[in-house]
N, C-alpha and C positions, 0 to 999 in steps of 0.2 A: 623343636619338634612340632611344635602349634601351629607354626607358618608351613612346614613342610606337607601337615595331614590337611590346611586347607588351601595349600594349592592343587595336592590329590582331590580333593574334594572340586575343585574348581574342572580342572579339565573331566572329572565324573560326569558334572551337568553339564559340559560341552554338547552342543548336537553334534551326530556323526558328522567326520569331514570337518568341523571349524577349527581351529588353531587357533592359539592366541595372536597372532600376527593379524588378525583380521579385524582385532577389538582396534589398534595401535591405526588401521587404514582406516578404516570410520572415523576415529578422532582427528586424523590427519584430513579427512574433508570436508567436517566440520570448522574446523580453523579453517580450510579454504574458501567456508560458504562465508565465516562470519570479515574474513578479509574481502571478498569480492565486496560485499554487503559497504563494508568500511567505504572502500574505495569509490563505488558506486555513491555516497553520502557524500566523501570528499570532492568530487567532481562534480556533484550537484549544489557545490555551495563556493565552489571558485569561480570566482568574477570570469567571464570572456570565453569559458569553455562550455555553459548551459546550452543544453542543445533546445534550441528555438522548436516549441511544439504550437503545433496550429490553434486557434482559439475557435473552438467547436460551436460557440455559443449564438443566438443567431442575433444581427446586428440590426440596431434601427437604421430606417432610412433616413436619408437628410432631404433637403432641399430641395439639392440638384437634382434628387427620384424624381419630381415630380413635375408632372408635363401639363403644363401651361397655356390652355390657348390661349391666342392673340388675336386674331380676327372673331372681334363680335360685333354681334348686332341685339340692339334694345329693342326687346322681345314689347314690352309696351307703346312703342313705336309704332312696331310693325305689327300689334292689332288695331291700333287707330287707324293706321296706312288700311288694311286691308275690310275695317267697316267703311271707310268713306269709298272704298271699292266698288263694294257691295250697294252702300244708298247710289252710286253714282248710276250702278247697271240696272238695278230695279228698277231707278227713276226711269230712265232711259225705255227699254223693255214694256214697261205699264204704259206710260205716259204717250208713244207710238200705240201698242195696240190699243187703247181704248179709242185714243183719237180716231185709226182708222175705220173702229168699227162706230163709233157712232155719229160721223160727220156723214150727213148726206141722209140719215133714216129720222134723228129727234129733230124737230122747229128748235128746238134749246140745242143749238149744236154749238155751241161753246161754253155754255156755264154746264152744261150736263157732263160732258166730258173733263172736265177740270177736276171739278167738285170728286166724280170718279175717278180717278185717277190718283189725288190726292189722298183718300181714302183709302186707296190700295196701297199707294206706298208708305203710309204712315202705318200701315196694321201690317204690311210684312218687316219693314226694318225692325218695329215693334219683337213681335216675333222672335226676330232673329237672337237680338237684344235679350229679352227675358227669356231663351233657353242656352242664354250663355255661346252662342254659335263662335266665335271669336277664343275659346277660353285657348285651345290646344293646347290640351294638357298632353305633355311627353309621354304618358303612359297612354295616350287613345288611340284606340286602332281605328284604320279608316271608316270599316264598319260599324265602327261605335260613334264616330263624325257625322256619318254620312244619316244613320236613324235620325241624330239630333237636328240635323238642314230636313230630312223627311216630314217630322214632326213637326217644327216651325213653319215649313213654305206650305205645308195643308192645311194645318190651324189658320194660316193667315186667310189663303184661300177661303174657307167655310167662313170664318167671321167677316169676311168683304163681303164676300154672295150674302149671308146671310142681315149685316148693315143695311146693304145698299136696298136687298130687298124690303124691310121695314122702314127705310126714311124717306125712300126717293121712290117710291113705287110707277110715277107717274114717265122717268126718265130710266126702269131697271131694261137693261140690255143683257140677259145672262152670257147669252152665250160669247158675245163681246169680253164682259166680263175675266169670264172662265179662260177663254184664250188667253186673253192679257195673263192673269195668274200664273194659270200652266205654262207659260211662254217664260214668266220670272222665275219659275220652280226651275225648269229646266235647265236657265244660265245661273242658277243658286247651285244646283248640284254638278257643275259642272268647274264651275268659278273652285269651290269647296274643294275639290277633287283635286286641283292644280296645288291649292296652299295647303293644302293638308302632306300633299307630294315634297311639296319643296320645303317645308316646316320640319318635316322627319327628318331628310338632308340634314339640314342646320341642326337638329337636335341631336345628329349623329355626330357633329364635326365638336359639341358640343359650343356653338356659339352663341348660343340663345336662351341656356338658363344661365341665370347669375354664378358667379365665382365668389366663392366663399373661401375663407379661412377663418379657423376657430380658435379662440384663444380659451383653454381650460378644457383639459380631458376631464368632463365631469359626465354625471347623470344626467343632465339636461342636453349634453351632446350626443349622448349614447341614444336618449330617444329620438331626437331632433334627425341623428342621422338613420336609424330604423323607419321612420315613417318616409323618410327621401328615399329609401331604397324600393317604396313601391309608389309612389307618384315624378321622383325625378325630378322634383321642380328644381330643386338648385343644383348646382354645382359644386360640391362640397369637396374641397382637394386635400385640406391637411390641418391638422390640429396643431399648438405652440402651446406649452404650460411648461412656469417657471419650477415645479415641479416634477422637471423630467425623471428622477430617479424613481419615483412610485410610480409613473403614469405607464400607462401599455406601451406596447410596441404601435398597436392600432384599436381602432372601435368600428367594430362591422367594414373591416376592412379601409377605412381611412387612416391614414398614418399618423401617430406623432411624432415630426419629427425635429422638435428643437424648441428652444425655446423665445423671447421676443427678442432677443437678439439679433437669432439666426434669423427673426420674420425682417426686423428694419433692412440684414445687409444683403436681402434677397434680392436678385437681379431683377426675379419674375414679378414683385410683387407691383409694383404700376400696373398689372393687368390682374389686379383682384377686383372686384367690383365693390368686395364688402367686407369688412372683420365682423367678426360678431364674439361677443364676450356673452359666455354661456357660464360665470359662476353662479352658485346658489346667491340671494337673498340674506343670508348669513355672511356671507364672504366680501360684505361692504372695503374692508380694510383692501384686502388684492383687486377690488375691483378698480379703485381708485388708485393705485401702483401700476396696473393694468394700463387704467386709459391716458395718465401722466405721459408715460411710453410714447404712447403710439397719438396721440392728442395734434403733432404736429402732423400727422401724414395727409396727403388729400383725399385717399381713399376714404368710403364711407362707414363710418363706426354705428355699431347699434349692439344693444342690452337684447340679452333675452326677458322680456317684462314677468317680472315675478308674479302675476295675476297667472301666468300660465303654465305654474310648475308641475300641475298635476298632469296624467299621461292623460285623462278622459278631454284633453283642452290641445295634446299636440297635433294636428291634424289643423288644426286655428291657428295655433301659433308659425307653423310652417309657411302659411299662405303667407301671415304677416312680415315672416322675413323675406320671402318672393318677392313679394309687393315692396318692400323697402317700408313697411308700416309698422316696425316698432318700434321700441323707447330709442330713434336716433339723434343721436350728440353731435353730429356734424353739418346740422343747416339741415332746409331744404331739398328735396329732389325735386327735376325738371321732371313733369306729367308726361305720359308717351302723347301727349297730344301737342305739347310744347317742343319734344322733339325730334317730333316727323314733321313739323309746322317750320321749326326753325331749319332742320334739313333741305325742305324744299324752297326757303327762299335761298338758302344758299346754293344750291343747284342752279334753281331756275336764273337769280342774278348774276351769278357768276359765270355759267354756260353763256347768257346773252354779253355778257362785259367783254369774254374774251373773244368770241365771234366779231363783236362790233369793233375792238379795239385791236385786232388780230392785224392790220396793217401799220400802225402806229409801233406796236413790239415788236414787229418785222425792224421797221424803219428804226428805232431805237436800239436795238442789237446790233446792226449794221454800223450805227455809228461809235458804238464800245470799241466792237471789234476794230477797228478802222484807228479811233484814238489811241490805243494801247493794248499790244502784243496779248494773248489770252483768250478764254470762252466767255463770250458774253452772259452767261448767267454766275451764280456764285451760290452755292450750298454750303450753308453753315447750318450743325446741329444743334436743333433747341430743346427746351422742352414741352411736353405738350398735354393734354389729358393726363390728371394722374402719374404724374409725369414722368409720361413715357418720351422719349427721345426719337425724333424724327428729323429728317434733312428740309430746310424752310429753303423755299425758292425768292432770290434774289436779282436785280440787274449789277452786275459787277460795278463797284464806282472805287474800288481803288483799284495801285495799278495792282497786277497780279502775283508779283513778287513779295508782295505787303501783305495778303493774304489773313483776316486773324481768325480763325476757325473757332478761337475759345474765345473774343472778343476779349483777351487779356488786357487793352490798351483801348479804352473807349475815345471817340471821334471828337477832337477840339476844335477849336475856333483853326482855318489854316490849316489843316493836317494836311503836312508834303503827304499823305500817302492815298488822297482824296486825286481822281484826276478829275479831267478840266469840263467835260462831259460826266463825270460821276458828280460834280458841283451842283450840276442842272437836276441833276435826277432824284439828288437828298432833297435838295432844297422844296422840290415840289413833289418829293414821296413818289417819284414814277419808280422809283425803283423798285417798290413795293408790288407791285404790280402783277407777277409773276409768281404769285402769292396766289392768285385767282386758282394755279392748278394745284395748290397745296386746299383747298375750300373743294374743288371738286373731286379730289383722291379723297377728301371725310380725315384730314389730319389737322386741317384749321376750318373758322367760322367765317363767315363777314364778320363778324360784332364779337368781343371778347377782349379778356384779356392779352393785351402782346406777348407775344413770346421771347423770354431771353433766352440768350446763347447760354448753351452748357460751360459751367465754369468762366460765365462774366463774371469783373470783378467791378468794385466800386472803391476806388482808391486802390491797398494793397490788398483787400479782406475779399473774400467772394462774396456777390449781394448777398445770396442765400441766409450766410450766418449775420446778417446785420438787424434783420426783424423774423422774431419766431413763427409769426404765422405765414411765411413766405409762400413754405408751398399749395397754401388753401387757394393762392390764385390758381391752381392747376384743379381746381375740382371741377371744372368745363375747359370746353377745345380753345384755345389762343384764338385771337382773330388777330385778322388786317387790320381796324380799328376798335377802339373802344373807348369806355366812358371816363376814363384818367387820358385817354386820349384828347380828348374835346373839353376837359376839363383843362388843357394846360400841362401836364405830366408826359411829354414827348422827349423822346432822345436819351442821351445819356444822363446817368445817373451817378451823380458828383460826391453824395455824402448819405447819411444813413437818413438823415432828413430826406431825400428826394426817394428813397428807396422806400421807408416809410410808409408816406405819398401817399405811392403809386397802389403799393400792397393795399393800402387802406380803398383806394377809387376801385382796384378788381373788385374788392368784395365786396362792396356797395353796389358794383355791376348785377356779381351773383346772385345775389342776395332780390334783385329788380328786376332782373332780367326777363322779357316777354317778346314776343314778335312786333308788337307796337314799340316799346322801347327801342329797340335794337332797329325798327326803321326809324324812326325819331334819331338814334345815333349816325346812323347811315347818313343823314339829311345836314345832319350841322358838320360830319366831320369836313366834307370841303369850305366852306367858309371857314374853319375854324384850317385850315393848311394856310388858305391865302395871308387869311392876318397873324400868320404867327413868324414875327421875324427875331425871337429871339432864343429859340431852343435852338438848340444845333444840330443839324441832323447829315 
């Protein structure tokens, strides 16, 4: 009876229209939901059936992002190049107008005019010099160049008029003078106009501030790249910390993208100019883990110097990594004056060698070609600056079937694969010769280190792994000769002793090297070919 009056009671509180059939369909899709549910988990957790969902999450970049230039130019160089410019047109310019204006008016028509003249161009280079006219900074606008040549070439002006008129009163010619002056301002602002034109270029192509990579996404890089974002001075492409899992994606838009691993087995990196290791002062332990690393490379390493960790000192510290002026652990740098110096005797000596000697490599191709089937020259890849890999210009002296691009089989005593006319050409180094246009393309020197073939070996082992500090010979351009040259260190290299050597006479070169040096090497390397009848070459 109980069960009866509460199922009366039950359909009682029914709403109008429900039926009990309708409690029984609810339950029934609830079991349908809690099965989809099942199944949906079951499929989600059987191997080969997950359905592959895209990974949203946004991805560092590597390496390969990052673009590289390759054609540069030493931005120190090319303001040396462009003050001996400058003194050259000044001199020129004065040294003409004053002459014409005071030969024929003063009795002292020689010392008057001299002594004038001298005076003008020492007080305008002066000038130039102490308002910084040469600095072109990437961030100056023409008009901001051009005030600075304003300022300089009228100061100089006023302090000439105004010398000449308290010392020399007796020989002052103003308006002589003034011409002279105004005649230099105007090929100053004009000279200015052209490099300042063609400087932007290059700062556009980006080949004229240094290349940077960074090791350690720290505070000191974060500022370091803040302050490049308004002056430009470097070239700052990518960061590396062995801490990639904390580090950003990027800092002010610089990427990080890997760590020294990915820096050593980087294609691009022969064309970094500079590492620079940015951790704290504190972080002694990874710093030297750091440069362990990277210790062998030829590029150039440098500290960010802990005197300049505060931000009120980055602005100082910036210039200092431009210039190559801080705490660096890799030698020496060559002064932009050392080489636009050494550029131009290799220009100028090797443009005259091949001019004068242009019938003789006629006549010597001719006979290649003639003794044995093939192209009378022979491109084998070396390496070269930093070591980058370039094709070195050769006279073919084996036949051409023999061919060793990787110099896998260095040249013995006798080698059938030496022909009868490549005998003449080793023996007296003409084969080298054609080497003059690898010196005038800017991928070898006159004087330097030789270059080895990519993947020579020395016995079974490739030289490279036989002395650690192998590739410090590449922290300058290869030459035609050099100073393990003339020391004796010619030709093939037999054993880890001669490999050694040779490493040890490059860096001794480096380490020495100057434009008087390097014609001092120039001068003994012929004597030092005729009397060498026992290397084999």
């Amino acid at each position: 009876m109980l069960n009866k009056k509460n199922s009366v009671e039950a359909k009682r509180d029914m709403p109008m229209g429900e039926t009990p059939s309708r409690g029984n369909d609810q339950k029934r899709k609830t079991d349908v939901r809690r099965t989809e549910q099942l199944d949906a988990f079951s499929e989600a957790i059987r191997p080969g059936l997950k359905k592959h969902q895209p990974d949203r999450r946004r991805k560092r970049k590597t390496v390969s992002d990052i673009n590289v230039p390759q054609k540069q130019t030493n931005m120190n160089a090319l303001r040396f190049a462009l003050r001996v410019s400058d003194i050259f047109w000044i001199t020129a310019v004065i040294a003409l107008a004053v002459w014409n204006g005071y030969i024929g008016i003063n009795e002292k028509n020689v010392i008057a005019p001299i002594a004038a003249a001298l005076l003008g161009m020492g007080v305008f280079i002066s000038m130039l010099f102490i308002n910084r006219a040469h600095r072109f900074a990437p961030a100056e606008t023409l008009n901001q160049h051009m005030k600075t040549i304003f300022v300089a070439a009228f100061s100089a002006l006023g302090l000439w008029l105004t010398i000449a008129l308290i010392t020399r009163p007796d020989t002052f010619l103003p308006d002589a003078l003034a011409k002279a002056g105004l005649g230099a301002s105007a090929v100053l602002f004009i000279l200015h106009i052209l490099y300042h034109t063609q400087i932007k270029r290059l700062h556009a192509r980006r080949a004229l501030a240094p290349t940077i990579v960074m090791l350690g996404a720290t505070e000191s890089a974060r500022r370091i790249i803040e302050e490049n974002a308004k002056t430009k001075d470097l070239n700052i492409l990518a960061i590396f910390d062995e801490r990639l899992a904390r580090a950003p994606h990027n800092i002010h838009g610089v990427p990080v993208v890997g760590k020294i691993k990915d820096l050593l087995e980087w294609d691009q990196l022969p064309y970094i100019n500079q590492i620079v290791v940015t951790l704290p002062k504190i972080a002694q332990t990874r710093k030297k883990e750091f440069v362990e690393q990277i210790r062998l490379l030829p590029n150039r390493i440098a500290f960010v110097v802990d005197e300049f960790e505060d931000l009120n000192h980055v602005q100082q510290r910036l210039s200092q990594i431009a210039e190559v002026g801080m705490l660096d652990i890799s030698g020496k740098q060559m002064s932009g004056r050392h080489v636009a110096v050494k550029r131009l005797m290799d220009v100028v000596i090797a443009g005259t060698a091949l001019i004068v000697l242009s019938p003789i490599l006629i006549a010597i191709g001719l006979m290649i070609k003639k003794g044995s089937p093939g192209p009378a020259l022979f491109k084998q890849p070396r390496h070269g600056f930093n070591n980058r890999v370039f094709d070195v210009y050769k006279f073919r002296s084996m036949r051409n079937d023999a061919a060793d691009l990787e110099a896998a089989q260095q040249t013995v005593a006798g080698d059938a694969r030496v022909t009868k006319i490549g005998r003449f050409i080793r023996k007296t180094s003409i084969d080298e010769l054609p080497q003059l246009i690898n010196v005038i393309k800017g991928e070898m020197s006159l004087v330097g280190p030789r270059p080895h073939a990519v993947g020579m070996r020395t016995g079974e082992t490739e030289s490279y792994k036989l002395v650690e500090e192998y590739a410090h010979r590449h922290k300058m351009k290869p030459g035609m000769t050099g100073w393990a040259q003339i020391n004796g260190s010619r030709g093939p290299l037999h054993n880890a002793a001669d490999v050694e050597r040779r490493v040890t006479l490059d860096m001794e070169y480096i380490e020495r090297c100057s434009p008087l040096f390097d014609l001092m090497v120039m001068l003994k390397t012929l004597p030092c070919l005729l009397g060498d009848s026992e290397n084999i070459r």
